[in-house]
N, C-alpha and C positions, 0 to 999 in steps of 0.2 A: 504493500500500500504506500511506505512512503516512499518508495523509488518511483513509483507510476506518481506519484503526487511532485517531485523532483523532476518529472520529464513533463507534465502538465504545466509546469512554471517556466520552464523554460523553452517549451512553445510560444507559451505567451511574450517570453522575452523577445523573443525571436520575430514573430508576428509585429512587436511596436517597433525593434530597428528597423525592419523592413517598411512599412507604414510612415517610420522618420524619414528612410531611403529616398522615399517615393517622394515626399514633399523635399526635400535637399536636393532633389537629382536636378532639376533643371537649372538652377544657381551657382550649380559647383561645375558643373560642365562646361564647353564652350570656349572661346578666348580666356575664361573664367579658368582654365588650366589646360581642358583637352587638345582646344585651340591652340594656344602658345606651344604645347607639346611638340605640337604637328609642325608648327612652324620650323623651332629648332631642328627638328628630325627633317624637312625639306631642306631648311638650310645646311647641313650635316652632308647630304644626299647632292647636293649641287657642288661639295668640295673637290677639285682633280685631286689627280692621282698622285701627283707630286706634293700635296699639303700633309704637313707632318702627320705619319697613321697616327699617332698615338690617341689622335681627339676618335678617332671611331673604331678604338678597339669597345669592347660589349660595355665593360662599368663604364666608360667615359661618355660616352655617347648614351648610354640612360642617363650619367649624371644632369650631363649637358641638356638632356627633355625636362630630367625636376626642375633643376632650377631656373625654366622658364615661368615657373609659378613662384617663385621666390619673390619679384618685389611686390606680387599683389599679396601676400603673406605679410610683410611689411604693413600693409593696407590696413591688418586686422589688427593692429595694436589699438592699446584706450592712449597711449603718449604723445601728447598733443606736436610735444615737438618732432618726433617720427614722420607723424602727419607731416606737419607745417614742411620739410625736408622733402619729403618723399613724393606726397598725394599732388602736388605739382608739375614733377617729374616726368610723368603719365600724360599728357596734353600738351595743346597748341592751339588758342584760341585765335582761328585768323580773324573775325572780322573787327578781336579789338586791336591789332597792329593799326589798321589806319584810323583807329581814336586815339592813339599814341602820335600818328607823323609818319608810320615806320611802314614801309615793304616788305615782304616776303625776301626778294631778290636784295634786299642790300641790308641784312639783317649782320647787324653784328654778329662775330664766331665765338664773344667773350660772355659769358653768362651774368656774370657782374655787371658791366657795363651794359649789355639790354635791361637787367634787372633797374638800373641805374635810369635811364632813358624811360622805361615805364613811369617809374616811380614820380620824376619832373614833368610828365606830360600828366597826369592826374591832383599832381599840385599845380600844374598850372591852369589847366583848362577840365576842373573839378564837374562842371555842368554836362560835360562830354560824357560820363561815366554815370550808371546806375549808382542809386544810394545802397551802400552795403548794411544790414543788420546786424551790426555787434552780434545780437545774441544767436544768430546763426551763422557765426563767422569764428568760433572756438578755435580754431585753428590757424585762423588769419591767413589765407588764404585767397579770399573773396578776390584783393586788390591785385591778384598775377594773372597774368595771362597764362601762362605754365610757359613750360621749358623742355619740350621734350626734343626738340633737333638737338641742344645743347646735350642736354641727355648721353643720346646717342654718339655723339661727335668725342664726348668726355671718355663714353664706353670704349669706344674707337682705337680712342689714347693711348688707355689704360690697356689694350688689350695688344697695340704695337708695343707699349713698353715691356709686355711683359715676353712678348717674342724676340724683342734686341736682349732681356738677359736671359731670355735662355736657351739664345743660343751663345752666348757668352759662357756663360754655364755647361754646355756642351763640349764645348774648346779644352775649358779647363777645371771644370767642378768635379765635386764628390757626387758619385750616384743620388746620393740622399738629397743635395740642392736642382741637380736635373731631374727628379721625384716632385719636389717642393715646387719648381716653378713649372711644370708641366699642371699640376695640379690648379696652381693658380689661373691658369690660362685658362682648364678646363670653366672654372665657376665663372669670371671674365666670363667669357662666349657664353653660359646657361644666362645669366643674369640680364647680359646686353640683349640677347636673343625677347625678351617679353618687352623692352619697349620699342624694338622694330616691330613687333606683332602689332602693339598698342596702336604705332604708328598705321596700319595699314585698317583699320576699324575708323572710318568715317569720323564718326561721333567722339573722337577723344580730339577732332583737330577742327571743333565749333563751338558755340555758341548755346548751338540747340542739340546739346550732349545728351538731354533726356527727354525729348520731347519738345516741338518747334514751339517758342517764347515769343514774345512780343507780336510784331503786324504778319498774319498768315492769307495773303487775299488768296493762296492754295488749299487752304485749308488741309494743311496736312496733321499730323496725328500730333498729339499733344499727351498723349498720356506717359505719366513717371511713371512708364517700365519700358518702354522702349528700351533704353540703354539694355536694359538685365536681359530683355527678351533676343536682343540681336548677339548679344557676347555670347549668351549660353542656351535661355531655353529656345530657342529656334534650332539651332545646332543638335540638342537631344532630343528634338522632334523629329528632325529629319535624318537625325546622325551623319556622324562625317567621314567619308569615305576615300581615307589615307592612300587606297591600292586606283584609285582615280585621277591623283593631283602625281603622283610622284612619278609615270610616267613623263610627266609634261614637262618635270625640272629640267634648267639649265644646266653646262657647265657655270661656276661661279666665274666674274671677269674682274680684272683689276680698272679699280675707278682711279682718276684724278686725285692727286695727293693732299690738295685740297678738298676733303668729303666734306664738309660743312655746304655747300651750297647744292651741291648731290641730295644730301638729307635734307635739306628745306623743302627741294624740288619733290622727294619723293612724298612728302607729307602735305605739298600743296596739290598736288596730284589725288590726293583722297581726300582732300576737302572739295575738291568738285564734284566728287561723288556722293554725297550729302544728301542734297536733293533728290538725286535719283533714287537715294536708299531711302527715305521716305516716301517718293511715290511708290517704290515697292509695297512699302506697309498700307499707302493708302488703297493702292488696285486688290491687297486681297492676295499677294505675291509673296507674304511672309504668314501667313495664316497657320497657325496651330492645326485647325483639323486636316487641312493638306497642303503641306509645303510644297509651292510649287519647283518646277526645275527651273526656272530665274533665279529665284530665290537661293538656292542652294547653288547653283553657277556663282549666283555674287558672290556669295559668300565663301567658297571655296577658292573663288580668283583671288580676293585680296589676302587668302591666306599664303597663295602662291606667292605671287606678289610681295610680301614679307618674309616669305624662305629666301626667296634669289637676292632680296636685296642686302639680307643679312650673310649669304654664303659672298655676296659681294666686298661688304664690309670687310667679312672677317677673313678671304683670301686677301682684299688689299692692305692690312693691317699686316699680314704673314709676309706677303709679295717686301714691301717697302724698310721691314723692321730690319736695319742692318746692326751685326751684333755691337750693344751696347759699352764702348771703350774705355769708359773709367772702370765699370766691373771688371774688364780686360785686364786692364792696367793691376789693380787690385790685386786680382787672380793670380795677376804672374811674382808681384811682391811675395804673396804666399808662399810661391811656389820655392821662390829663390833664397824664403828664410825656412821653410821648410822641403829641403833635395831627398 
């Protein structure tokens, strides 16, 4: 009796995870993880045959899919200054550039300095700008426009830097530091990879991020779940079909050593597609009871679209990184106090 009583209870336990499942599934889905996933793993899939194997032996290459979930994980913190740092990071509102003065095409490369620029353009011409609510503004955030090219361009960086030392480290390190920075490089690429995805999602490079705001003479959809609906549950509606997109990958190509004006371009490129992603939701093209095949083309294009750009990134960050010479330098001191 009490064993059948002990499997009677954990039916039931059973029964409400799954029941939680059901309600969590379309939220956690999507751009929201499974998206980003894909992204990485297209971009992974676009790298030639000459880029270091080590990013796509089995652990590296899942590492490099998790931590495409990694800065919305960030997301989940209550610390306001995480937030304030992070929740930013994530976007690019173009239509307040030109309440600012500022272009797309002649955007500062410096994050300080545009931050700076915004900042005097809202002191000066205060009337330009909606009024922000303190008390919905805890994280102070309200007054940015975001920064997500900067973002990406800093990821860039960090991710050339970390291919000039190691291959320095190659040269002349200990197994355990060409360990160390191969590993770094791994998280680099997982980490950069979620906000090229970010990048290629309409709705994180406007205005009308959740639903179209102010004068609509389209009357397009205004409802606060759009955003949630097109990152994830649309996606777990119609599910995303990995063995469809990945024949289509490029080889990945080396861009222009200046990427900062590449990644503007790539991010104002899906701001024109905005509208169109609303008229989808308005014809009835993103529809929960049948998703149609538009609807999941779109959406499978811009994930495309975000593999090749990031397998572009991250071959030109490898292409350009030449080994880093005061490590050089360093390495060989070592070397010569320790024969």
């Amino acid at each position: 009796m009490y064993a059948h009583g002990q499997n009677d209870l954990r039916m039931k336990q059973l029964i409400i995870q799954a029941a939680a499942l059901i309600v969590i599934l379309p939220c956690a889905l999507g751009w929201d993880y499974e998206g980003h996933r894909l992204v990485n793993q297209l971009a992974l899939a676009s790298l030639p045959t000459n880029f270091p194997a080590f990013v796509k032996e089995s652990g590296a290459a899942e590492r490099i899919a998790f931590l495409a979930g990694e800065p919305d994980r960030w997301r989940n913190t209550t610390d306001l200054t995480l937030k304030h740092f992070n929740n930013p990071d994530h976007y690019l509102d173009f239509e307040e550039l030109a309440l600012c003065g500022l272009k797309p095409e002649t955007l500062s490369p410096f994050r300080y300095e545009f931050a700076g620029q915004v900042a005097v353009a809202r002191a000066t011409h205060p009337t330009n700008f909606p009024p922000i609510d303190a008390a919905k503004d805890t994280e102070r955030t309200k007054a940015l426009v975001g920064y997500l090219p900067w973002t990406i361009a800093e990821y860039y960086a960090k991710l050339k830097s970390g291919f000039s030392y190691l291959k320095a480290f190659e040269e002349s390190g200990t197994a355990e530091e060409v360990k160390n920075a191969r590993e770094n490089i791994i998280y680099i690429m997982g980490c950069m990879g979620h906000f090229v995805g970010d990048g290629s999602q309409p709705l994180h490079t406007t205005i009308h991020y959740n639903g179209w705001v102010g004068e609509n003479p389209k009357n397009y959809p205004t409802n606060r779940t759009f955003h949630s609906w097109i990152d994830g549950g649309f996606i777990a509606r119609a599910g995303l079909k990995p063995k469809s997109i990945m024949p289509k990958v490029r080889s990945a190509k080396v861009l222009d050593t200046n990427i900062f004006p590449a990644v503007v371009h790539y991010l104002h490129a899906q701001f024109a597609l905005v509208e169109p992603l609303y008229q989808l939701e308005k014809d009835g093209k993103l529809s929960a009871k049948s998703p149609s095949s538009e609807g999941i083309e779109f959406i499978h294009g811009q994930m495309l679209k975000a593999g090749q750009m990031l397998g572009d990134l991250w071959h030109t960050a490898w292409h350009y990184a030449a080994p880093d010479n005061y490590l050089r330098g360093q390495l060989a001191k070592r070397k010569l106090a320790n024969p």
